[in-house]
C-alpha positions in Angstrom: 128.4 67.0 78.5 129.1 64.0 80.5 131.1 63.9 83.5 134.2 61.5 84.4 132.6 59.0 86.2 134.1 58.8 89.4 133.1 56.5 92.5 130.6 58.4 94.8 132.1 60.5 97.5 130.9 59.6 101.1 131.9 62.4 103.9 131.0 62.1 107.6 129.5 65.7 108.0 129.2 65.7 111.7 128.2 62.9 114.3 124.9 62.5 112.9 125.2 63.2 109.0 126.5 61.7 106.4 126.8 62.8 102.9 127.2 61.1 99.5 128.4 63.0 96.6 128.2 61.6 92.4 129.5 64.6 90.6 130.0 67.8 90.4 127.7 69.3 87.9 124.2 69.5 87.4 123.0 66.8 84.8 120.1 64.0 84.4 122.9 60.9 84.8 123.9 62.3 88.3 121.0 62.8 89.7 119.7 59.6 88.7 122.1 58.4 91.1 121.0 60.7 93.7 117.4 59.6 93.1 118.1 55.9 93.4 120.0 56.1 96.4 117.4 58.2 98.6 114.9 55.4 97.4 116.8 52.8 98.4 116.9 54.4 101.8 113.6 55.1 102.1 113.0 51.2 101.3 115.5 50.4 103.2 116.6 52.2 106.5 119.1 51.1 108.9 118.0 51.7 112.8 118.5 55.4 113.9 118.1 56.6 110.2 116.3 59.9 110.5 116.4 61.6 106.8 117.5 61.8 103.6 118.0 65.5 101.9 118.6 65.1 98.1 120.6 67.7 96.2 121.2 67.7 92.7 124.5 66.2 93.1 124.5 64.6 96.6 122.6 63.1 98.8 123.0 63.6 102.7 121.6 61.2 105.3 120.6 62.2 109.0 120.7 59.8 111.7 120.5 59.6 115.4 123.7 58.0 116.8 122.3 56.9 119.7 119.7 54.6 117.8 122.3 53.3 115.0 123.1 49.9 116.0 127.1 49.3 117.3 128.1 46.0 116.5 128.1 44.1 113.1 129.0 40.5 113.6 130.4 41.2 116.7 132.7 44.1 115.7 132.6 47.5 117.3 131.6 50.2 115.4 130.9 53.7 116.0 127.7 55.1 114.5 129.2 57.2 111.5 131.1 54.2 110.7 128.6 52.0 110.5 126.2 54.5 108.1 129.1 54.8 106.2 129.7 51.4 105.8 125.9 50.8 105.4 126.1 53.2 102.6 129.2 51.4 101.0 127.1 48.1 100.7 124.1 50.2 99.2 126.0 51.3 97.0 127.6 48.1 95.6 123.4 47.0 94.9 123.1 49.7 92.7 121.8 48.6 89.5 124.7 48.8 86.9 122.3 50.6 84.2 122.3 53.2 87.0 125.7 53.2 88.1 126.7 53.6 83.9 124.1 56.1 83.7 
């Protein structure tokens, strides 16, 4: 059974994790999400990234904030916002036969 599709979930964890939830159960579609999103980070890592633990459901990200850079077009930013934002613009690149999935 498919789930509502919701947007994903992004938490702040702590100072140096952030997570990224697509659903609540356990199913193919979900996880396809999951899947695309650790590759894309993997690809694709923004300075002080340090892992990415995929779940079946979620996907958290480790960084270092000391290494994450501060300032986007001259904005400051602290380090969990800027992952977070970083994640936000991943997201929106996410192929829509994935995002539909």
């Amino acid at each position: 059974m498919k789930e509502p599709d919701h947007p994903p979930l992004i938490m702040p964890l702590n100072e140096g994790a952030v997570s990224v939830t697509f659903g609540r159960s356990i199913n193919k579609e979900v996880y396809r999400k999951v899947t695309w999103l650790r590759d894309f980070l993997l690809e694709n890592p923004f300075p002080g990234q340090d892992s990415v633990v995929p779940s079946y459901a979620a996907l958290t990200v480790f960084f270092d904030p000391q290494h994450v850079v501060l300032r986007q077009s001259g904005e400051q930013e602290w380090p969990t916002g800027f992952v977070v934002n970083f994640l936000r613009r991943a997201l929106k690149t996410m192929p829509a036969d994935e995002k539909n999935a």
